[in-house]
SEMI-466111 format. One line per 4 residues: number of its first residue (from 1); their letters; for each residue x, z, y of C-alpha. Coordinates in pm, 1 decimal. Example, Ala and Ser with C-alpha at 12.3 -4.5 7.8 and 13.67 -1.06 7.14 Angstrom:
REM residues 2
1) AS) 1230.0,780.0,-450.0; 1367.0,714.0,-106.0
END
This chain:
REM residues 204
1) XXXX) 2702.3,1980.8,2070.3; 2344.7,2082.6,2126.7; 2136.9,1959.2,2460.0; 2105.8,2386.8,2562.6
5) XXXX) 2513.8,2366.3,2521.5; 2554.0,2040.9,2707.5; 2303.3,2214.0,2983.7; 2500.2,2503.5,2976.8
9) XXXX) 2850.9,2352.7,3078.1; 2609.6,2224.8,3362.5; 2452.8,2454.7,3506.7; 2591.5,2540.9,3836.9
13) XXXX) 2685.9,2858.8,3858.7; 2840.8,2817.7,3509.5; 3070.3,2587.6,3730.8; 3075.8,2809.9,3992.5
17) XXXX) 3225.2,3093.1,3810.4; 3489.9,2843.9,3637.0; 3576.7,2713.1,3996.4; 3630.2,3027.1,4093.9
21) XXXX) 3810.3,3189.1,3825.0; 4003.7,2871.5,3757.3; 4118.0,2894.0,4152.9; 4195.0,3200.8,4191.8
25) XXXX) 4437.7,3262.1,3858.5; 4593.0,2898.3,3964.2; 4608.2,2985.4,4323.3; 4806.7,3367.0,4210.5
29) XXXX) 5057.0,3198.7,4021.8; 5130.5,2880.2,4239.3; 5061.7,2914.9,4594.0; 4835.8,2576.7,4671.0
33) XXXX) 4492.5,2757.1,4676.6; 4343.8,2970.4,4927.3; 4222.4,3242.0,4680.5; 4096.6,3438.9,4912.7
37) XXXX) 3863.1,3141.5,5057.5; 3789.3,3058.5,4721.0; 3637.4,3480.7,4694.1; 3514.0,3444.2,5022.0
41) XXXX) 3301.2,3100.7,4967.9; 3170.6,3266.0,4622.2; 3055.0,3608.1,4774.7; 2856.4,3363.1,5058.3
45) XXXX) 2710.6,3174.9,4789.4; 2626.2,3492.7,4569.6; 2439.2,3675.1,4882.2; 2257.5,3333.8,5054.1
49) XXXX) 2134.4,3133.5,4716.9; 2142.2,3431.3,4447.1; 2266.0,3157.4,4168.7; 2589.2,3379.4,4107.2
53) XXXX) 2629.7,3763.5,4048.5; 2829.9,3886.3,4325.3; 2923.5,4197.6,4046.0; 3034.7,3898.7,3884.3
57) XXXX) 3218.5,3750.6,4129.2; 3436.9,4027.2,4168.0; 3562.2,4081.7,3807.6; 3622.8,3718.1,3792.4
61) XXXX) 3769.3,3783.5,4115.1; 4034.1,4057.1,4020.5; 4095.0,3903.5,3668.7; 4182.0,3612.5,3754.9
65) XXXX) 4403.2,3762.5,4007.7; 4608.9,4018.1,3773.5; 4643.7,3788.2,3551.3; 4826.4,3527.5,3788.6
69) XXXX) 5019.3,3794.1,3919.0; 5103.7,3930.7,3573.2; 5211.1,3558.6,3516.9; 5442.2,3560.9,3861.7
73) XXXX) 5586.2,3953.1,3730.7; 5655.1,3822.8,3414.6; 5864.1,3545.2,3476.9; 6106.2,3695.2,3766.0
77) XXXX) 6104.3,4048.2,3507.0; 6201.7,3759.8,3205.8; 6538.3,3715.1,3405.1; 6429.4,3335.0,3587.8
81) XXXX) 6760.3,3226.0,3752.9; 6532.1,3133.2,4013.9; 6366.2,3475.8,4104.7; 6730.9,3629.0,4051.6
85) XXXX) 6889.9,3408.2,4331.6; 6545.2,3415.0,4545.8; 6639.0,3827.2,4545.2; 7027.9,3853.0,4547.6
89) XXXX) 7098.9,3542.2,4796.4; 6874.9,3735.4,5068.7; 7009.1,4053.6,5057.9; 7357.8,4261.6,5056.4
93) XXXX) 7442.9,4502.3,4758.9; 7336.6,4741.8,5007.6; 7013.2,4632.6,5059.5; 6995.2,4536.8,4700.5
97) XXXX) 7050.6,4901.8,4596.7; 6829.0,5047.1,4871.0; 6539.2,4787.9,4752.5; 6568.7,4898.8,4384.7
101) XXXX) 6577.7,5278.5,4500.4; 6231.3,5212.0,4729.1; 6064.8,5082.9,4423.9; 6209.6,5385.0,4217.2
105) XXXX) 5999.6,5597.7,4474.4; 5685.3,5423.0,4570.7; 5685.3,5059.4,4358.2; 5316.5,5128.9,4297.1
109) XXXX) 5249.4,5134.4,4706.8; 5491.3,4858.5,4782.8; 5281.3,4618.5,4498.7; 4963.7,4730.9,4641.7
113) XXXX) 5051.6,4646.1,4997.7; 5222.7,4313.8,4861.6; 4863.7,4211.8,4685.6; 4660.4,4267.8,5046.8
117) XXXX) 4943.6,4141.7,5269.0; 4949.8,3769.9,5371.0; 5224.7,3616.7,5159.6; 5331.9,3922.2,5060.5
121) XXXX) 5213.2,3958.4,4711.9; 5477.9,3684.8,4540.0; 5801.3,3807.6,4716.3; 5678.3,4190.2,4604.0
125) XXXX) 5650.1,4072.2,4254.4; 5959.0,3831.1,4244.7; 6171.4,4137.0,4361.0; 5990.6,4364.4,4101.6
129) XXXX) 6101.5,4123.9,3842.5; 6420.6,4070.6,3932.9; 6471.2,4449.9,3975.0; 6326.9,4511.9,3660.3
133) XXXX) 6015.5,4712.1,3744.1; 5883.5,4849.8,3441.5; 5550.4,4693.1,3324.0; 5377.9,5039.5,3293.5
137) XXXX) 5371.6,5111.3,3620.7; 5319.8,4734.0,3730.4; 5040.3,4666.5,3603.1; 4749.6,4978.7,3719.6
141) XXXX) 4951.4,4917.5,4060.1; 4885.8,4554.1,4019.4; 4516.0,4621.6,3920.9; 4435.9,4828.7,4173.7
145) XXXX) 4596.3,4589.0,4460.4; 4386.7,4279.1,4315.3; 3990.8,4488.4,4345.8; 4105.2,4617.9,4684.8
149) XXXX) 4185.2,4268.4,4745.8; 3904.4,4091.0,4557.7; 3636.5,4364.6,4748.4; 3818.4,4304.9,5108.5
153) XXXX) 3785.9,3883.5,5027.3; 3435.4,3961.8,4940.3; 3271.7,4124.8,5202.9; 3413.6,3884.2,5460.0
157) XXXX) 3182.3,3635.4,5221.6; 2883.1,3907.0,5255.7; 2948.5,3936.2,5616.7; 2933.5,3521.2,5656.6
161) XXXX) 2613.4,3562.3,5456.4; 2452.9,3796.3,5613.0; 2426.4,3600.9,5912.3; 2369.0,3228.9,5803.1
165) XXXX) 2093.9,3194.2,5534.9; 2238.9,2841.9,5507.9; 2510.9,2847.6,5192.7; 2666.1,2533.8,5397.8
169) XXXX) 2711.4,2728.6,5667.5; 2782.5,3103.9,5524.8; 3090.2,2887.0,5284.7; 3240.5,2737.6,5555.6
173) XXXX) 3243.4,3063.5,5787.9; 3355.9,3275.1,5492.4; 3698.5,3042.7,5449.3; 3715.5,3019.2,5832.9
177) XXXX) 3735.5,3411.8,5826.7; 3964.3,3416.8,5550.6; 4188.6,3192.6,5671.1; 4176.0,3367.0,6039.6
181) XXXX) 4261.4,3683.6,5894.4; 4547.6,3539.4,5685.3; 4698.9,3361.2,5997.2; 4641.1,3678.1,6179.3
185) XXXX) 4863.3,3891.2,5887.2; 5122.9,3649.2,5898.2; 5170.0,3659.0,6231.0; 5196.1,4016.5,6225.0
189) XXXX) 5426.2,4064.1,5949.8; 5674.9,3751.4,6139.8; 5633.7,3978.5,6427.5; 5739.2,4310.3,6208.0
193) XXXX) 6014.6,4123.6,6048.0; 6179.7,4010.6,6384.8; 6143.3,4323.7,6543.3; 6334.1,4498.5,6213.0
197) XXXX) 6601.1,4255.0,6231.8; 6639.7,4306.4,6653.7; 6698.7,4700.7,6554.3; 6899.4,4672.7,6281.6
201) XXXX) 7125.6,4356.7,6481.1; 7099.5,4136.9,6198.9; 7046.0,3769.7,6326.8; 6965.1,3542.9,6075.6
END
């Protein structure tokens, strides 16, 4: 290996793009990374030091993210025990039938909405699997849920940015804003669930 290769792995934002790539396809297919911190911290550091692309940043960004979530489809759609039990032991035959017939309608929406919801996106694509979804439609649905995503991730970075010149600073507020507005979603969609379940009179 040369010295300009050795500098190369080195450099910084060579790093910086393999952190960020590496965390956010690890962090789509098992979640134990914040990938949308991981966006967030990367846009801040794109728009307050210049040392990465933030064009950049978001194709590593969404690639990294269809591909984990390709990963997660693929498995449940292989016919995992696992994803087939996570599906069937939560739901009647009823609801079983009436899930696969929503995803016979709108799949593409539901996977969209599944990719920007807090912890949404695996239990979408679990069910997709286990239903069978076919990968045709999957995957431009799957695409265009993970730039919506990656963009959404990213400006909260800009935003952080824009008002600390400090990349310290504009990281740190970027995951705090992340992880606010994934606490907040999560709240929300508890809150949606229970209400569901008080109309229909399920208690679970």
């Amino acid at each position: 290996m040369t010295v300009a290769q050795a500098a190369g792995w080195t450099d910084p934002s060579a790093l910086g793009y393999s952190a960020l790539f590496g965390g956010v396809l690890i962090g789509s297919i098992v979640p134990i990374v914040p990938t949308g911190a991981v966006v967030g911290a990367a846009a801040a550091i794109a728009v307050t030091t210049g040392s990465m692309s933030l064009p950049l940043v978001l194709v590593l960004s969404v690639v990294g993210a269809l591909l984990g979530d390709l990963v997660t489809f693929a498995v449940a759609h292989a016919g995992s025990s696992v994803a087939q039990r996570w599906v069937t032991d939560r739901q009647t035959p009823e609801q079983l039938a009436a899930a696969r017939a929503q995803f016979e309608r709108r799949g593409g929406v539901i996977i969209v909405i599944g990719r920007l919801m807090p912890a949404g996106r695996i239990p979408v694509l679990l069910a997709a699997g286990a239903l069978e979804y076919p990968w045709r439609r999957l995957v431009p649905a799957a695409a265009l849920g993970c730039v919506l995503w990656a963009v959404a991730y990213a400006l909260l970075g800009v935003l952080s940015g824009g008002l600390f010149d400090d990349p310290v600073l504009a990281t740190t507020l970027a995951a705090l804003l992340v992880l606010a507005v994934a606490g907040l979603g999560s709240l929300v969609s508890a809150w949606r669930r229970r209400r569901r379940r008080a109309r229909s009179g399920v208690v679970r």
